[in-house]
C-alpha positions in Angstrom: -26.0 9.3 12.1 -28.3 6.6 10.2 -28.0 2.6 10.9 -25.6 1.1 9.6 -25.3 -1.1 6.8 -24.3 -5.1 7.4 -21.2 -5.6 4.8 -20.7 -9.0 5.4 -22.6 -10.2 2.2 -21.0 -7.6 0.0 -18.0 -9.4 -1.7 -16.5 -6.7 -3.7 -16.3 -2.8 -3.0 -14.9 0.3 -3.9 -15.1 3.6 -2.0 -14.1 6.9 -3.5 -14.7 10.3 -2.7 -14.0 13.7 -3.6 -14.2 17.2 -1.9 -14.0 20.2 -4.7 -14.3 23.8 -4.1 -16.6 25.6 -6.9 -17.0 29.1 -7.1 -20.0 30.7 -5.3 -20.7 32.9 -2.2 -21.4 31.4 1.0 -23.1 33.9 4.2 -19.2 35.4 4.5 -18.9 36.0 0.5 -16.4 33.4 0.0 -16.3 30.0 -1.5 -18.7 27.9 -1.4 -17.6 23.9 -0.5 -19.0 20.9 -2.5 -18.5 17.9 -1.0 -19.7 14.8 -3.2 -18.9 11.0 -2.7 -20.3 8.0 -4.3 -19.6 4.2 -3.3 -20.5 1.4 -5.9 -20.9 -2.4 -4.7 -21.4 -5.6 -6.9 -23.4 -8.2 -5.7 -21.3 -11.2 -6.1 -24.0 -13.9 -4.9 -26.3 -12.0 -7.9 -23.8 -12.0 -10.4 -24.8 -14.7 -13.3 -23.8 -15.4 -17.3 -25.3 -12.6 -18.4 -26.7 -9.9 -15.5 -24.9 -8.1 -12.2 -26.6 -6.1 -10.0 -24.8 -2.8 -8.6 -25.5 -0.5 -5.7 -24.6 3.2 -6.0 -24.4 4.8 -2.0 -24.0 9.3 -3.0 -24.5 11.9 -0.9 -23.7 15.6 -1.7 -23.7 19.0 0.2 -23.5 21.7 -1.9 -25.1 21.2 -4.5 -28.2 18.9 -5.9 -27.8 15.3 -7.6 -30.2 15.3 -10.6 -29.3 12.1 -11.8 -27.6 8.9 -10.4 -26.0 6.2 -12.1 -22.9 3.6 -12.8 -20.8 3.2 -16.6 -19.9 -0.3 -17.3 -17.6 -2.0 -20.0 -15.1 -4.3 -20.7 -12.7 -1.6 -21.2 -11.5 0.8 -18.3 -10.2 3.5 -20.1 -13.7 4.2 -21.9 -15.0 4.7 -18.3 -14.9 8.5 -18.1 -17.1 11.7 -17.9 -16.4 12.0 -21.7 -18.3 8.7 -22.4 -21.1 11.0 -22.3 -20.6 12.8 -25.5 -20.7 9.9 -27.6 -23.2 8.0 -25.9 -26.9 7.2 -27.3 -29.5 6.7 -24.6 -30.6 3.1 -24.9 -27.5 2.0 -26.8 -26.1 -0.7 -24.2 -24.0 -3.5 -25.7 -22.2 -6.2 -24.1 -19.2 -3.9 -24.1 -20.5 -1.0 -23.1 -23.6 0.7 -21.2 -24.9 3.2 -18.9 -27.7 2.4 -16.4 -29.7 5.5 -14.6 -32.0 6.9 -12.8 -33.6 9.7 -10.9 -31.8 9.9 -7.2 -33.6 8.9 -4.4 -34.4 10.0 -0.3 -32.6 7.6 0.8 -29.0 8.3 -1.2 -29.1 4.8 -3.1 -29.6 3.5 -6.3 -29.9 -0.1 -7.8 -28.5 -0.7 -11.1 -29.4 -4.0 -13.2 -26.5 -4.7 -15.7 -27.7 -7.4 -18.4 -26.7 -8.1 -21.7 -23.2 -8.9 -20.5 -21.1 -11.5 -22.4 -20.1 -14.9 -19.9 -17.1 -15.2 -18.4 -16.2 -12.1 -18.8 -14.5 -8.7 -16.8 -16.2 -5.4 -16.3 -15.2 -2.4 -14.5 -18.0 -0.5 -12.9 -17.9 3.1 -12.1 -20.8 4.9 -10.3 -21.2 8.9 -11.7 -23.3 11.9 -10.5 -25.0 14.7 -13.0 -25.0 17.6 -10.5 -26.9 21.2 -10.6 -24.1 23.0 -10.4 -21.9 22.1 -13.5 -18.0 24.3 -13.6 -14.6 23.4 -14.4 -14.1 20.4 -11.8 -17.6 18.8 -13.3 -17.0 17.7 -17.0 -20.6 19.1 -17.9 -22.0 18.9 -14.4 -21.0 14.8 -14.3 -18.8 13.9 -11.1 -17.6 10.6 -11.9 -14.4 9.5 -9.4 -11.0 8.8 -10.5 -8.3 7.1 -9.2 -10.1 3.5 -8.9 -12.6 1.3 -10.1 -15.1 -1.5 -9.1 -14.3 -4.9 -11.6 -16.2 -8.4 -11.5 -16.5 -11.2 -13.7 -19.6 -12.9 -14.9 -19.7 -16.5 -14.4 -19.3 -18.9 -17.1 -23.1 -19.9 -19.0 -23.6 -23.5 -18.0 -25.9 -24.2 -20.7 -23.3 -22.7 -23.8 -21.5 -25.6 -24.9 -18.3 -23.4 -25.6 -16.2 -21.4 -22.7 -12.7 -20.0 -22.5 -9.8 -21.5 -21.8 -7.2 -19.9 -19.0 -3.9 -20.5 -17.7 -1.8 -19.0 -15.3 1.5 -16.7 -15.6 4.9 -18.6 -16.3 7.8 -19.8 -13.5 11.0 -19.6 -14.4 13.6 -22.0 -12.8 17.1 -24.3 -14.1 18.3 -20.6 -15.6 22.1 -21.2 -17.0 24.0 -20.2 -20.2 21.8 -21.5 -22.8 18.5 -23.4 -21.4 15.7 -22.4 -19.0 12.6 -24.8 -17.5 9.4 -23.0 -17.8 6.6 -23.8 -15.8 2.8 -23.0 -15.4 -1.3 -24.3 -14.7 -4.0 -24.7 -16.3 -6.7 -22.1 -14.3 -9.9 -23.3 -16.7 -10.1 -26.0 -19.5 -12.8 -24.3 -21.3 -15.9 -26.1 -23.2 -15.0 -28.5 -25.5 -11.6 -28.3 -24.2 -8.1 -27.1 -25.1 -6.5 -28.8 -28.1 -2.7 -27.1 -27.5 -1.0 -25.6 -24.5 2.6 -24.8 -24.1 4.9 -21.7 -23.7 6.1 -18.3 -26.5 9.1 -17.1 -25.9 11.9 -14.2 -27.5 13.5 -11.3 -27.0 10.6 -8.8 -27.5 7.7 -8.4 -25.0 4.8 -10.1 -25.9 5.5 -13.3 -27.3 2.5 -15.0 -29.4 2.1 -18.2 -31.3 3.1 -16.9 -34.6 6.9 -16.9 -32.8 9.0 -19.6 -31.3 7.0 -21.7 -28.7 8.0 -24.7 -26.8 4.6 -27.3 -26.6 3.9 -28.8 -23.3 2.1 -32.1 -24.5 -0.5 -33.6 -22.2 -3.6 -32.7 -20.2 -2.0 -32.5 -16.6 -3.1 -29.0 -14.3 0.6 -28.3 -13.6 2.7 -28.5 -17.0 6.7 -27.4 -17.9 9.0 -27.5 -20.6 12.8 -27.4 -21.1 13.7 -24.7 -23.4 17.3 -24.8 -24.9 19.0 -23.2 -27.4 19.1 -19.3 -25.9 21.9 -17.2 -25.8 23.5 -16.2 -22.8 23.3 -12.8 -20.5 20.0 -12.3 -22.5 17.1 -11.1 -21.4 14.0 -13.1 -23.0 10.0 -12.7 -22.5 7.9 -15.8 -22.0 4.1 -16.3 -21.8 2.0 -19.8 -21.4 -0.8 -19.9 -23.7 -3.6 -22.7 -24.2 -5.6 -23.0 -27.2 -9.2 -24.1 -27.9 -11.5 -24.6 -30.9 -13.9 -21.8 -30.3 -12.0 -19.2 -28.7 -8.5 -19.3 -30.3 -5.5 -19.0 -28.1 -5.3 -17.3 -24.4 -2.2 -16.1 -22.9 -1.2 -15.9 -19.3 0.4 -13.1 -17.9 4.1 -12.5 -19.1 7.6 -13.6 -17.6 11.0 -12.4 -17.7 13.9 -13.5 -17.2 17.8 -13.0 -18.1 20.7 -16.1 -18.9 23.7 -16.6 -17.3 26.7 -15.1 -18.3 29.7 -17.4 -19.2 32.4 -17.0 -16.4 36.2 -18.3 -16.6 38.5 -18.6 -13.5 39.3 -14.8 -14.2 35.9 -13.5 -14.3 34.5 -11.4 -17.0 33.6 -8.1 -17.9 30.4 -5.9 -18.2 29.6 -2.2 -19.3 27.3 -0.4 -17.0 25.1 1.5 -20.1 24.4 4.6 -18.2 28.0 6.0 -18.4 30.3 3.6 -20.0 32.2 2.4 -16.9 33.4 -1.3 -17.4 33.2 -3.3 -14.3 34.5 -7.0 -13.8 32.6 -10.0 -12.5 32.8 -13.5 -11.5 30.5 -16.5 -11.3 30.6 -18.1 -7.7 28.5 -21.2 -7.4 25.9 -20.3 -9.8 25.7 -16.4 -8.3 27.2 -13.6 -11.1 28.5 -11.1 -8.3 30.1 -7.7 -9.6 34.2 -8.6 -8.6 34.6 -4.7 -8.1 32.8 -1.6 -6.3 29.9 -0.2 -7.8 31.3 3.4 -8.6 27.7 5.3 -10.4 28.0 8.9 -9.4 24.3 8.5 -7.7 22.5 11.3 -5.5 23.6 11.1 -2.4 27.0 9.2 -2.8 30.3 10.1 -2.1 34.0 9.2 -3.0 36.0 8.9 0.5 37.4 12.0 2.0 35.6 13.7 -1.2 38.6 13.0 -3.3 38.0 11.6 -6.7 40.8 9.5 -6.9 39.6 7.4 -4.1 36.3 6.4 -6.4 38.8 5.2 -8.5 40.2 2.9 -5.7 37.5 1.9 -3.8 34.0 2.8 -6.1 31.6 5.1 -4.5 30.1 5.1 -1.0 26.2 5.2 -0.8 23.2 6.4 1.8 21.0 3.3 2.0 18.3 5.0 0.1 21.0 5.5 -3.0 22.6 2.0 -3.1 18.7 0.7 -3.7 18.3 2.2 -6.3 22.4 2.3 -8.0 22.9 -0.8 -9.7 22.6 -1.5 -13.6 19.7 -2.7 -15.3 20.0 -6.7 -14.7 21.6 -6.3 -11.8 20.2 -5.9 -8.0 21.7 -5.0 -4.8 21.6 -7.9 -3.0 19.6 -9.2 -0.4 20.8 -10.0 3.7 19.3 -14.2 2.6 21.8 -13.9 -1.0 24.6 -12.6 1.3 24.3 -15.2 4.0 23.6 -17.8 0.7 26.7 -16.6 -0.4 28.9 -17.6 2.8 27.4 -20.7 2.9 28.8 -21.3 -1.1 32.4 -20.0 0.3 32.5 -21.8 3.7 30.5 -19.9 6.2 31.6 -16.6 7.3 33.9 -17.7 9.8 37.0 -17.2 7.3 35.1 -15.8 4.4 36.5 -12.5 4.9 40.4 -13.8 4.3 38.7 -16.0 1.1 36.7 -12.6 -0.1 40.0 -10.0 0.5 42.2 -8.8 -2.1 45.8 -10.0 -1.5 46.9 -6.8 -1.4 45.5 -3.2 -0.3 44.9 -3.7 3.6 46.8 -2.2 6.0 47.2 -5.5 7.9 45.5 -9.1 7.6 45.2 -9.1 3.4 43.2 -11.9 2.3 43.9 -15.0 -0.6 41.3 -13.8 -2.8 40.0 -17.6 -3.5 37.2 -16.7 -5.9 38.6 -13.2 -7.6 35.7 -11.5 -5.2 38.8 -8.3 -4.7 37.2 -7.3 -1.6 39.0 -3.7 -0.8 38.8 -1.4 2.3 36.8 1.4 0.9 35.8 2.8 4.4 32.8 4.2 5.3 31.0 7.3 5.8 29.4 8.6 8.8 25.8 10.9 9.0 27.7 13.6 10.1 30.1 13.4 6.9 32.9 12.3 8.7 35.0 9.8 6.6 36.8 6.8 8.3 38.3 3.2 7.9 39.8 3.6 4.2 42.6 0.8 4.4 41.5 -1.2 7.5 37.7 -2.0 6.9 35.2 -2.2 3.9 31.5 -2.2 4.4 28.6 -3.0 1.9 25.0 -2.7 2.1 22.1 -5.5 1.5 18.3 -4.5 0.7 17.2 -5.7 4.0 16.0 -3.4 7.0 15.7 -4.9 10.3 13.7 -3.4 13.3 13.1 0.0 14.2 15.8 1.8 15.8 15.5 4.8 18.0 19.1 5.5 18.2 19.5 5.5 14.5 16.1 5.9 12.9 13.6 7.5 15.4 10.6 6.0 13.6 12.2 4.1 10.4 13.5 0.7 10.1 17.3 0.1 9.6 19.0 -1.9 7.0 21.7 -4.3 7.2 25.0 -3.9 6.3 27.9 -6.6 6.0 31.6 -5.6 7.2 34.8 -7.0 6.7 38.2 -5.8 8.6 41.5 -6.8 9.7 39.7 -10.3 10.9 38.9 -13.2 8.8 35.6 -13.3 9.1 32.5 -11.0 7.9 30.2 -9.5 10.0 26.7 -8.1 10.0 24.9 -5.3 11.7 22.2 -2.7 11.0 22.8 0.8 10.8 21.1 4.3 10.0 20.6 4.6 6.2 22.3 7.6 6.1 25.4 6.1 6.3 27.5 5.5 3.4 28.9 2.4 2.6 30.0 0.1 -0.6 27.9 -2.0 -3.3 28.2 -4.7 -4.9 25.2 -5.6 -7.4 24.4 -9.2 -8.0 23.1 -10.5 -11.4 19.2 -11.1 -11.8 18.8 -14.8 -12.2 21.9 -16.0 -10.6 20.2 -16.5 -7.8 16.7 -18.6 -7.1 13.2 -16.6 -8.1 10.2 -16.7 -6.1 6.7 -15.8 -6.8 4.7 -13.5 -4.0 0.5 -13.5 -4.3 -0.7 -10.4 -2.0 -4.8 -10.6 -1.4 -7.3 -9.8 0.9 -10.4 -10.7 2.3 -13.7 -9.2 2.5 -13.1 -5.6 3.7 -10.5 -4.4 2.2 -7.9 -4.4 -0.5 -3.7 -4.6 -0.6 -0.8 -2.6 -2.0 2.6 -3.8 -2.4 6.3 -2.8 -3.8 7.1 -3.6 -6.2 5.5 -5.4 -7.9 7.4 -8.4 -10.0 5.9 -11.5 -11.4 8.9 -13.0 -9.3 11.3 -12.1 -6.9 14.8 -12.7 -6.2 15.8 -14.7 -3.2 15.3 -12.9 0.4 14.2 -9.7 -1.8 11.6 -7.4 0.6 8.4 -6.4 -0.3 6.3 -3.9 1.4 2.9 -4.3 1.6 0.0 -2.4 2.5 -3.3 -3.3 3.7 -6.4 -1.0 2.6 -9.4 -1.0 4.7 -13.0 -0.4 3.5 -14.9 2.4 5.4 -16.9 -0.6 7.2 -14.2 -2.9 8.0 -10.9 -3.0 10.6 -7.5 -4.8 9.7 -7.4 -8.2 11.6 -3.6 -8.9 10.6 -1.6 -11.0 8.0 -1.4 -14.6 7.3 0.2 -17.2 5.0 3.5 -15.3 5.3 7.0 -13.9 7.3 6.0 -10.5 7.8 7.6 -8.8 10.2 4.8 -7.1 11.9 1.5 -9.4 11.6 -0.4 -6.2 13.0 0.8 -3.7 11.4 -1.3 -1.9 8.6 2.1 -1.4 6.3 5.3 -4.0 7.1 7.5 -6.1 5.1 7.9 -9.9 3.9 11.1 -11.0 3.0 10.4 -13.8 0.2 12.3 -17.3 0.4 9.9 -19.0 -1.4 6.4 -19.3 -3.5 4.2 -17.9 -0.9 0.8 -16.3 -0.6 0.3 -13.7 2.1 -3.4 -12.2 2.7 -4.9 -8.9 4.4 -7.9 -9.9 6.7 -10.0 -7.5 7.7 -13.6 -7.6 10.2 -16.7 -5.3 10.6 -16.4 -2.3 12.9 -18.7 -2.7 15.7 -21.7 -1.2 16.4 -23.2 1.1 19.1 -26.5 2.0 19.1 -27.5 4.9 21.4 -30.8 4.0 23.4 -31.6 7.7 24.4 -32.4 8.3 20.6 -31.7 5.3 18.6 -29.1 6.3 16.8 -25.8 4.2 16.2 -22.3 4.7 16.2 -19.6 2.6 14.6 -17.0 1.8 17.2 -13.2 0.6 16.8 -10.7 -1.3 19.4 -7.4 0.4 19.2 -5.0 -1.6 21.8 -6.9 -2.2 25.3 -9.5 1.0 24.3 -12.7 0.6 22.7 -13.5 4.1 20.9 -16.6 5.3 19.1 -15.3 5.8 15.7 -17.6 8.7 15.0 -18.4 12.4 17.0 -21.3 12.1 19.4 -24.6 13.3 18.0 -26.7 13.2 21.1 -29.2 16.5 20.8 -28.7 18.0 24.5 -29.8 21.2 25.1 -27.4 24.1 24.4 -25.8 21.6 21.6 -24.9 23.4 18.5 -24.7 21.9 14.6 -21.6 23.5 12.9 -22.9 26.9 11.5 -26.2 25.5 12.9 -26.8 23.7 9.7 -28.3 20.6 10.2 -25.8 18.6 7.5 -22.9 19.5 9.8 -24.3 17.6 12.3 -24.4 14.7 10.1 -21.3 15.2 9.0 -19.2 16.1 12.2 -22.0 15.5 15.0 -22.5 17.9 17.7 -20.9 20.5 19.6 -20.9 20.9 23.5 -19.8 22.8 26.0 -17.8 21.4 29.2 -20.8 21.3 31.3 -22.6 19.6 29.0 -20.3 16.9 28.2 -19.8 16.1 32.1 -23.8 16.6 32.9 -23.2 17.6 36.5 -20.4 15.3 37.1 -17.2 16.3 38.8 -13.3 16.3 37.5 -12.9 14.9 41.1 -15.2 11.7 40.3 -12.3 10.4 37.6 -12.1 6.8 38.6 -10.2 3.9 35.8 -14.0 3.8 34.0 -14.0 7.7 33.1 -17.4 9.8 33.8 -20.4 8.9 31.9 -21.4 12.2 31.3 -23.2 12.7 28.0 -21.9 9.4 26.4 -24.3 6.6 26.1 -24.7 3.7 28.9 -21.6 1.4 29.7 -19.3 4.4 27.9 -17.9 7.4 29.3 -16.2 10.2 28.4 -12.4 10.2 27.9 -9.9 11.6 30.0 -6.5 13.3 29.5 -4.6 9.8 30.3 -6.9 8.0 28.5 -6.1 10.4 24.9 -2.5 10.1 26.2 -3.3 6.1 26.1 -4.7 6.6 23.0 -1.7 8.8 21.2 1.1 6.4 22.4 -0.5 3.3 20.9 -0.2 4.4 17.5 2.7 6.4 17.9 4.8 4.6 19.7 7.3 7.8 19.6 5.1 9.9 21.1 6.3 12.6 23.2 4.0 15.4 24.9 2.9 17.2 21.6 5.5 15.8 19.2 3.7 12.8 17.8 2.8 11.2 14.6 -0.5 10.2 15.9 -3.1 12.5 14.0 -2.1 11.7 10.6 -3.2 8.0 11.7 -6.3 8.7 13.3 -7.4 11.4 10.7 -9.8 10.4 7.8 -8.5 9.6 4.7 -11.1 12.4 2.6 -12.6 15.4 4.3 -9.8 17.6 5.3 -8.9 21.0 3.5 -5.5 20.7 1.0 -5.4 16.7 1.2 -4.1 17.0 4.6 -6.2 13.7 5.1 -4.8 11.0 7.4 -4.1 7.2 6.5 -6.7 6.2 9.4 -4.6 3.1 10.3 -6.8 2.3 12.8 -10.6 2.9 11.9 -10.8 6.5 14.0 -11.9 8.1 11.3 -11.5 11.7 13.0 -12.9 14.4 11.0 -12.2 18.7 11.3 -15.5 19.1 12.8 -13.7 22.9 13.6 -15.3 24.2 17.5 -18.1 27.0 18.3 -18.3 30.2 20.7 -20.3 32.4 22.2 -22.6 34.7 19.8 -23.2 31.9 17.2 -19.4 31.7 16.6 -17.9 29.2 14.2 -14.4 28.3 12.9 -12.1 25.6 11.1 -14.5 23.1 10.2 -12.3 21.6 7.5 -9.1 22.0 8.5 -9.6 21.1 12.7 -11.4 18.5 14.5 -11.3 19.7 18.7 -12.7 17.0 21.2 -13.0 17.7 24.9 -11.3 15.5 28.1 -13.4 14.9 31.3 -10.0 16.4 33.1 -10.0 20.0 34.2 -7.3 22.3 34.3 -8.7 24.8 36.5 -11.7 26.4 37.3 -13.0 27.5 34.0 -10.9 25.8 31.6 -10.4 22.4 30.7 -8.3 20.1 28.7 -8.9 19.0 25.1 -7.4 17.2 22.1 -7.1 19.0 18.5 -6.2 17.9 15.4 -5.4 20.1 12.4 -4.8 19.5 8.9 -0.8 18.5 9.4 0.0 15.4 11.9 0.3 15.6 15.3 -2.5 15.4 18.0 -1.9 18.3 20.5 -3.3 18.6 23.8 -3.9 21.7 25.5 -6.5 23.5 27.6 -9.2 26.3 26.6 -12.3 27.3 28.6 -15.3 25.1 29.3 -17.6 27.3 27.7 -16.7 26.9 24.0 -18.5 24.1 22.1 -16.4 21.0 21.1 -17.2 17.2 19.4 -17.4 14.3 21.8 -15.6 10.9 21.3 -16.6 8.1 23.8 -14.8 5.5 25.3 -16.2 2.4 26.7 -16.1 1.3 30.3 -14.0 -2.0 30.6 
C-alpha cells in the first residue's frame, strides 16, 4: 500500500477500470486473470488557450504495459481503439491527437496536450498497448469504455475574436396560441454579438434559416412573446446569439406542447397506441383526462378480471405500471398537481362531491361541477383480491413517500388519492403493488421548472430523467458518484428527502440547483512500517478502508504472490491478529492486536454495528449490506458492490494449512476479535452476491484484517 495521493488540487477526474479474463494457463491449468485499470486527470489550474496537461495513473497484473498514453479530440466518438488504424505518428491537429510514451516504475504518465484551439471541448481518454494482445484487446490496446474525461480550454486573451454562448430556453405563459420564451447570455464573445433571439417549429432542431422571434437589446437575461402557434402542438425552440466571426451558436433545445381548446363539455383525444378515444376537460388552466385511463399495460387489471368492468371504470394499475401508462403528452400526475388541483376546486374538504359523477355510487353521488366523472372503480389488493367497485375510487400520483416496512421492506411508497361515500378526497401511501386508477394530466397545463444537478470536487451525479424542464412537483432521483479518493458529504441547494443519502429524491417546485459534495478519505499511516491506509467514517465508526498489510510473521500474500498483497493485503491467522491478547479483554475500544496505535481490531458487535448502519433492515444474515460495502470493480461476474460508503471491500478469498488458497475474486473473509470457542472464532464474509454473513471457522486459517479506531 503506497502513500497516497492529495486530490484536493485535481478539479476534474475520471476513474475506470476493467477486469478481463484472457486465455492462458495459470499453476492449476486454468485461466489466467488480467486485471488492468487506468485513471486520467486534467489539470484545470494548467489548462490555458492552447495546452492541457493530463495524468495517466495504470497498473496491470497479468500482463506487461508496453506503451502508455491518452487520445484527445473534439469529437468523442473518434476516441476508440480503432483510432489506431488510421492514425499517423506525429499527425496531431487541433482536433485530434495521440500523446505517448514508454510506461514508467512508478505506474504514471504525464501527457502535454498543445495545439488545441481556444475555448474549446475535449474529451480525453487514457489507453494501454499491452503484451498480451486477444479478442478483449483490439490489437493489444485496452482503452476503457463507458466514460470519458472532458475539459475546455480557456478563451485566448490576446485573440481579438471569441465565441459567443447562451444558455437553453424557459418556457412559461403556455396557452392556445402564444408561448413567452426566455433565456441568458453565458458569454458575449470578442467583438460582440450583433443578433440574439429564439428558432422555433415543429421539427427538432430549429435554426436561423426558419421562423425566429428576435430578442432586441444587450441585457444578460432576455425573452420574447411568441404568438401565432397552433394549439395541442408540440413545437421545438432553441436561443441562438450571433457574432461577426463565429456565425451563430445555439443553446441547448426546448420543448414544449400548447393548450388544447376546452368548452364547458370538455373535449376529446385519441390515445395513438390503440385507438381508444378518451374525453378531457380544462380546469383552471390544468387539461386533466375527464375519464380512466384504460391502456391494457403489464401489470394492470380490469376489476374482478372481467372485461366489461374496463369498460366502466378503465383499468387498475401496480404503481410501477401507472408510471409509465399514460400517452405521449400526457403525465401521471404529481402529489403537488393533485393538491394544486384542490386548491383550483375549493380545497379537498368537498372536492370529492364537486369531482363525483352524479350517478354510479352506491350512496353519496357527487354534482360533477367541472365534468371531472370521478367513478368508483375499486381497487386491487397485492394478494389479487378485488374490492370497493361502487363505493370508493382510488388513483395514483408519481410521488413516493417514506420507507415503509409494512408495505415495502426496503422501498419507498407512493401516494395515492381516494375518494368514497364522503365529500372529501383523501391521501395516503400504499405498497406499489396495489392497483388503483389513473388519470393522466396534460404536459404544459401545469407550471415547468428547470432542475441543475452538479457536484463538487470528488465526485460526479446521476439523475432520472433527465428533462430540460419539469412538470410541477415531478420527482427526480438522483445519484451521487464518488471518486475512489473522496466520501459523499450530503446535498445542498435543494428538498431532497434524504440529505445523506448516496441515492434519494427531490421533488421540484421550482428553478432550483441541487449539488453532490463530496471530501477526501482520511488517511492513516502505519508507524510500524510506514505505510498508509485510507480510512472512512460510516455512522459513529471510523474503519480503515483498505485490508491490513502489516508483514507479521506467519502472514501470507494470496497465492504467496507479492501483487496480492498489494491488492488484497495480508492474511493472518487468529493468533496473529489478537498478538497474545485475550477474547476476555473485549472492552468498548476493541483489542489492539495487530492494528496500528489508537485502532483495534473489530469485534462481532462492532461488524453487527457496522451491517445495521447501512442496512437499516438488517436481520442476522439477511442483509443488504455487502453489496454497499463491496467495491465497485474487482469482483468475479460484475458481482461488484455500489460502495455507498467508501469501504471499498475487496474478495481477498482466505488461506489454509499446506500453502492453501481459495476464492480470491469472488470472497473477501475478515476476522472478529470475538471467539466462539476454544479453537474457532467468529468472522465476517462477503461473496460475490449481497449480504454480509457472519459465522465462525477455526483460528488457524488465514483471513484479511479491517481496523477500527478507538473512540
Amino acid at each position: 500500500m503506497s502513500n497516497k495521493i492529495n486530490a484536493t488540487a485535481i478539479a476534474l477526474t475520471m476513474s475506470l477500470a476493467a477486469m478481463l479474463t484472457c486465455s492462458g494457463d495459470d499453476d492449476g491449468g486454468g485461466n489466467a486473470a488480467i486485471d488492468v485499470s487506468a485513471n486520467v486527470t486534467v489539470s484545470q489550474g494548467m489548462t490555458t488557450h492552447n495546452y492541457a496537461y493530463a495524468t495517466v495513473q495504470y497498473a496491470a497484473s497479468g500482463t506487461n504495459i508496453t506503451e502508455v498514453g491518452v487520445m484527445y479530440g473534439t469529437s468523442l466518438g473518434r476516441l476508440n481503439a480503432g483510432a489506431f488504424d488510421t492514425y499517423t505518428e506525429g499527425s496531431n491537429s487541433d482536433e485530434f491527437g495521440i500523446v505517448s510514451g514508454i510506461p514508467s516504475v512508478t505506474g504514471s504518465f504525464g501527457a502535454d496536450l498543445t495545439g488545441l484551439k481556444h475555448s474549446t471541448t475535449y474529451y480525453v481518454i487514457p489507453y494501454l498497448k499491452l503484451d498480451k494482445p486477444s479478442s478483449d484487446f483490439y490489437k493489444g490496446y485496452f482503452v476503457p469504455t463507458g466514460g470519458h474525461k472532458e475539459f475546455t480550454t480557456r478563451e485566448d486573451e490576446s485573440s481579438a475574436t471569441a465565441p459567443p454562448a447562451v444558455s437553453n430556453t424557459g418556457v412559461s405563459d403556455i396557452t392556445f396560441t402564444t408561448a413567452k420564451l426566455s433565456a441568458s447570455v453565458t458569454a458575449a464573445g470578442r467583438p460582440g454579438f450583433t443578433d440574439r433571439g429564439f428558432c422555433y417549429g415543429t421539427e427538432p432542431n430549429p435554426a436561423i434559416n426558419g421562423t425566429c422571434a428576435r430578442a432586441p437589446g444587450t441585457e444578460i437575461q432576455f425573452s420574447q412573446q411568441i404568438s401565432g402557434l397552433s394549439e395541442y402542438t408540440t413545437y421545438y425552440v432553441r436561443a441562438y446569439i450571433t457574432n461577426e466571426s463565429f456565425g451563430t451558436r445555439y443553446g441547448t433545445e426546448t420543448s414544449f406542447i400548447t393548450r388544447r381548446e376546452a368548452t364547458a363539455t370538455g373535449f376529446t383525444f385519441t390515445d395513438a397506441r390503440d385507438g381508444q378515444v378518451y374525453r378531457a376537460v380544462d380546469i383552471d388552466g390544468m387539461v386533466w383526462m375527464a375519464q380512466n385511463l384504460n391502456y391494457a399495460a403489464d401489470s394492470s387489471w380490469c376489476y374482478e378480471n372481467y372485461g366489461f368492468m374496463c369498460e366502466q371504470y378503465g383499468r387498475l394499475y401496480s404503481w410501477d405500471a401507472a408510471m409509465e401508462a399514460c400517452p405521449a403528452g400526457w403525465h401521471l400526475p404529481s402529489r403537488v398537481e393533485w393538491a394544486d388541483f384542490m386548491d383550483k376546486i375549493g380545497g379537498a374538504g368537498d372536492a370529492g362531491t364537486k369531482l363525483k359523477a352524479d350517478n354510479g355510487w352506491s350512496s353519496g353521488n357527487g354534482t360533477d361541477d367541472y365534468g371531472f366523472t370521478a367513478l368508483p372503480g375499486g381497487e386491487r389488493g397485492t394478494s389479487g383480491s378485488f374490492a370497493g367497485e361502487k363505493s370508493r375510487g382510488g388513483w395514483w400520483s408519481s410521488t413516493l413517500g417514506e420507507k415503509e416496512e409494512w408495505w415495502g421492506g426496503n422501498s419507498y411508497v407512493p401516494y395515492k388519492l381516494e375518494i368514497d361515500a364522503g365529500t372529501d378526497v383523501r391521501e395516503s401511501i400504499v405498497a406499489r403493488g396495489n392497483g388503483f386508477a389513473v388519470r393522466c394530466v396534460q404536459d404544459g397545463s401545469t407550471p415547468t421548472y428547470t432542475l441543475t444537478v452538479n457536484a463538487t470536487v470528488g465526485g460526479s451525479v446521476s439523475y432520472s430523467p433527465v428533462k430540460a424542464s419539469y412538470n410541477n412537483g415531478e420527482q427526480v432521483t438522483v445519484t451521487a458518484i464518488r471518486e475512489h479518493d473522496y466520501l459523499f458529504d450530503g446535498w445542498t441547494g435543494g428538498q431532497v428527502a434524504h440529505v445523506d443519502s448516496i441515492t434519494t429524491t427531490v421533488i421540484v417546485t421550482s428553478d432550483m440547483t441541487l449539488t453532490a459534495n463530496f471530501k477526501l478519505k482520511g488517511v492513516l499511516t502505519d508507524s510500524r512500517d510506514g505505510q498508509s491506509y485510507y480510512t472512512v467514517t460510516i455512522g459513529t465508526q471510523t474503519w480503515m478502508a483498505e485490508n491490513l498489510n502489516y508483514d507479521a510473521p506467519g502472514s501470507a500474500c494470496y497465492n504467496n504472490a507479492p501483487d496480492s498483497c498489494a491488492k488484497y493485503g495480508r492474511l493472518y491467522n487468529w493468533a496473529m491478529v489478537m498478538n497474545g491478547a485475550l477474547s476476555s479483554t473485549l472492552s468498548p475500544s476493541g483489542v489492539r492486536g495487530i492494528c496500528p496505535e489508537g485502532w483495534h481490531v473489530p469485534s462481532n458487535a462492532e461488524w453487527e454495528t457496522l451491517e445495521k448502519y447501512v442496512d437499516p433492515n438488517a436481520s442476522g444474515n439477511t442483509n443488504n449490506a455487502g453489496t454497499k460495502l463491496k467495491s465497485k470493480s474487482g469482483w468475479y461476474n460484475n458481482r461488484n458492490g455500489t460502495d455507498d460508503h467508501g469501504f471499498s471491500a475487496l474478495p481477498g478469498g482466505h488461506g489454509g494449512s499446506g500453502d492453501y488458497f481459495a476464492y480470491a475474486g469472488s470472497n473477501g473473509y475478515w476476522w472478529s476479535a470475538t471467539e466462539y470457542d476454544a479453537t474457532k472464532a467468529y468472522l465476517r464474509r462477503m461473496d460475490d452476491y449481497g449480504s454480509v454473513t457472519s459465522y465462525n471457522n477455526v483460528k488457524s486459517d488465514l483471513y484479511s484484517v479491517r481496523c477500527v479506531r478507538d473512540d
